[in-house]
C-alpha positions as CSV (number, residue, x, y, z in Angstrom):
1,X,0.0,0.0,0.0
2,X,1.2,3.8,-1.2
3,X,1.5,5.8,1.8
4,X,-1.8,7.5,1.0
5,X,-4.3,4.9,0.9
6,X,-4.8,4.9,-2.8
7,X,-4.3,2.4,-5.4
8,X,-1.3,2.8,-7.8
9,X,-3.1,1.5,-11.1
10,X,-7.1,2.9,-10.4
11,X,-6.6,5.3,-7.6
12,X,-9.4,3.6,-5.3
13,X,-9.0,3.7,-1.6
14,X,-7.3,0.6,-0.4
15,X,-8.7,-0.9,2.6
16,X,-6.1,-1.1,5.5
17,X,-4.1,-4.5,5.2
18,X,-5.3,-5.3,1.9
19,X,-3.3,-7.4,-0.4
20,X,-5.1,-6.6,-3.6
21,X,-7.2,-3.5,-5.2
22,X,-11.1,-4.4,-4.8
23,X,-11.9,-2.1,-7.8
24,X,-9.1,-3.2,-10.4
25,X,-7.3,-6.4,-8.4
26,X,-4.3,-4.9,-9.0
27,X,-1.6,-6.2,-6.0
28,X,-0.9,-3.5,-3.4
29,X,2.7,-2.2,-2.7
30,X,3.7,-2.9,-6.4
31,X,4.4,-0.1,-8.8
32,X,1.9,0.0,-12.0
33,X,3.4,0.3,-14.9
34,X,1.9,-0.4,-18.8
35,X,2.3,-3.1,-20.9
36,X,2.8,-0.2,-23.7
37,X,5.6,1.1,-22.3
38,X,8.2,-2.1,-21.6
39,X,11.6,-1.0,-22.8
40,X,13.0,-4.6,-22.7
41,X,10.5,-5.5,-25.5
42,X,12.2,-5.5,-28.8
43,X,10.6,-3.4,-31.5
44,X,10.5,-3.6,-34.7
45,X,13.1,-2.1,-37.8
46,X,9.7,-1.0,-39.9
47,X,8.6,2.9,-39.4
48,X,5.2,3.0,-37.9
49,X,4.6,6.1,-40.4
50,X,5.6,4.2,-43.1
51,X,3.1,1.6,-42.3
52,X,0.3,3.7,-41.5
53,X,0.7,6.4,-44.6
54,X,0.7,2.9,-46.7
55,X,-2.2,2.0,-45.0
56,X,-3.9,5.1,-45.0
57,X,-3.9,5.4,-49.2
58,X,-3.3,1.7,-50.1
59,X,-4.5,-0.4,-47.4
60,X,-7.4,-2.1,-49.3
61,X,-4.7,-3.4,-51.5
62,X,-2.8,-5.0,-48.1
63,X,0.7,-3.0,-49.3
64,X,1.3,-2.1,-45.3
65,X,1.1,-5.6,-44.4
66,X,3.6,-6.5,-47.8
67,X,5.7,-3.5,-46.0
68,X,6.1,-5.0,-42.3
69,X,6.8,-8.5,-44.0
70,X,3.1,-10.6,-43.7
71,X,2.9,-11.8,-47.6
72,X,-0.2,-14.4,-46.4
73,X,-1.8,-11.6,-45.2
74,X,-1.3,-9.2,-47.3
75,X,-2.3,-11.7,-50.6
76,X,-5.4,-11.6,-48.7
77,X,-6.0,-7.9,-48.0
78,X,-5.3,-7.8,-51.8
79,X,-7.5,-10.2,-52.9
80,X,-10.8,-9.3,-50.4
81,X,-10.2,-5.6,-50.5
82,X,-8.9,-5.4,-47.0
83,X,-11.2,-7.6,-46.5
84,X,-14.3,-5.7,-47.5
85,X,-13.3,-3.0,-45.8
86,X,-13.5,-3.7,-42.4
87,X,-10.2,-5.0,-41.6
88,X,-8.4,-2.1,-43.5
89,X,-10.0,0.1,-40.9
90,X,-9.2,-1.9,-38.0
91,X,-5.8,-2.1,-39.3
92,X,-5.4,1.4,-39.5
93,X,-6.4,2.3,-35.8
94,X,-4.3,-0.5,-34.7
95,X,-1.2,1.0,-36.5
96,X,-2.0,4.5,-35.4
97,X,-2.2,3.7,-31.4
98,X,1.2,1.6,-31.8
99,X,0.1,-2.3,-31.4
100,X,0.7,-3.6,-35.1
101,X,3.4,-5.8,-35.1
102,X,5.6,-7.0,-37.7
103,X,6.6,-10.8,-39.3
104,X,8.4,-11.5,-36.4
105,X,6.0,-10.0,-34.0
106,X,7.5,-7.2,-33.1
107,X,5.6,-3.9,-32.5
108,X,6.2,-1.0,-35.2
109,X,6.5,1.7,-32.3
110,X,9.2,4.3,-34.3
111,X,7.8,7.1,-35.9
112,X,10.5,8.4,-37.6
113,X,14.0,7.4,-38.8
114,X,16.6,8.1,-36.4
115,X,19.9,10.8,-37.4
116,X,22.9,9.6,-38.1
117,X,25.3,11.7,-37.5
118,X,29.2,12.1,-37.9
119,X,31.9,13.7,-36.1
C-alpha cells in the first residue's frame, strides 16, 4: 500500500491491510506500470509512419502488411479488399495507437528514422 491509501493502477482507496485492489485487483505495494511502455520488449526495424501512410492510401490493396513482412496476409487484403473494408479500418487504428506488429511480431513503435550523424 502507497502511503496514502490509494491504489497505484485505479486510484481507489485501499482498505487497510489489503493485499489486492477491490476495484481493479491490482496487488498492493507494487508499482503499476503499462504493458505499452516495456523498454525490454524488442521493436521492430519497420517505421510506424511508413506503415500507417501505406495504409492510410493503399490499405485495401494490403501493401502495409507486404511492407512490415506478412505476404499471407497481405495476398489476402489484396484479394478481399482489405477484407471488404472492415479490416483495413481496423488495421489502421491498430497502427495509429502503436500495437501492429511485424513478421516476427515485433511492435512498429518508431515514428521516424533516427539521425545519423558524424563527427
Amino acid at each position: 500500500m502507497n502511503e496514502r491509501g490509494y491504489c497505484e493502477r485505479c486510484g481507489a482507496q485501499l482498505v487497510p491491510d489489503a493485499v489486492y485492489c477491490n476495484r481493479c485487483g491490482h496487488p498492493v505495494g507494487q508499482p503499476y506500470r503499462h504493458s505499452r511502455y516495456n523498454p525490454d520488449e524488442p521493436v521492430s526495424a519497420y517505421s510506424g509512419l511508413i506503415a500507417l501512410l501505406l495504409c492510410f492510401f493503399l490499405g485495401y490493396l494490403g501493401i502495409h502488411r507486404f511492407y512490415v513482412g506478412k505476404i499471407a496476409t497481405g495476398i489476402i487484403w489484396l484479394i478481399t479488399g482489405g477484407v471488404f473494408g472492415i479490416g483495413w479500418l481496423i488495421d489502421l487504428i491498430v497502427i495509429a495507437c502503436g500495437r501492429f506488429r511485424d513478421y516476427l511480431g515485433y511492435r512498429l513503435v518508431v515514428w521516424e528514422e533516427p539521425v545519423i550523424r558524424q563527427a
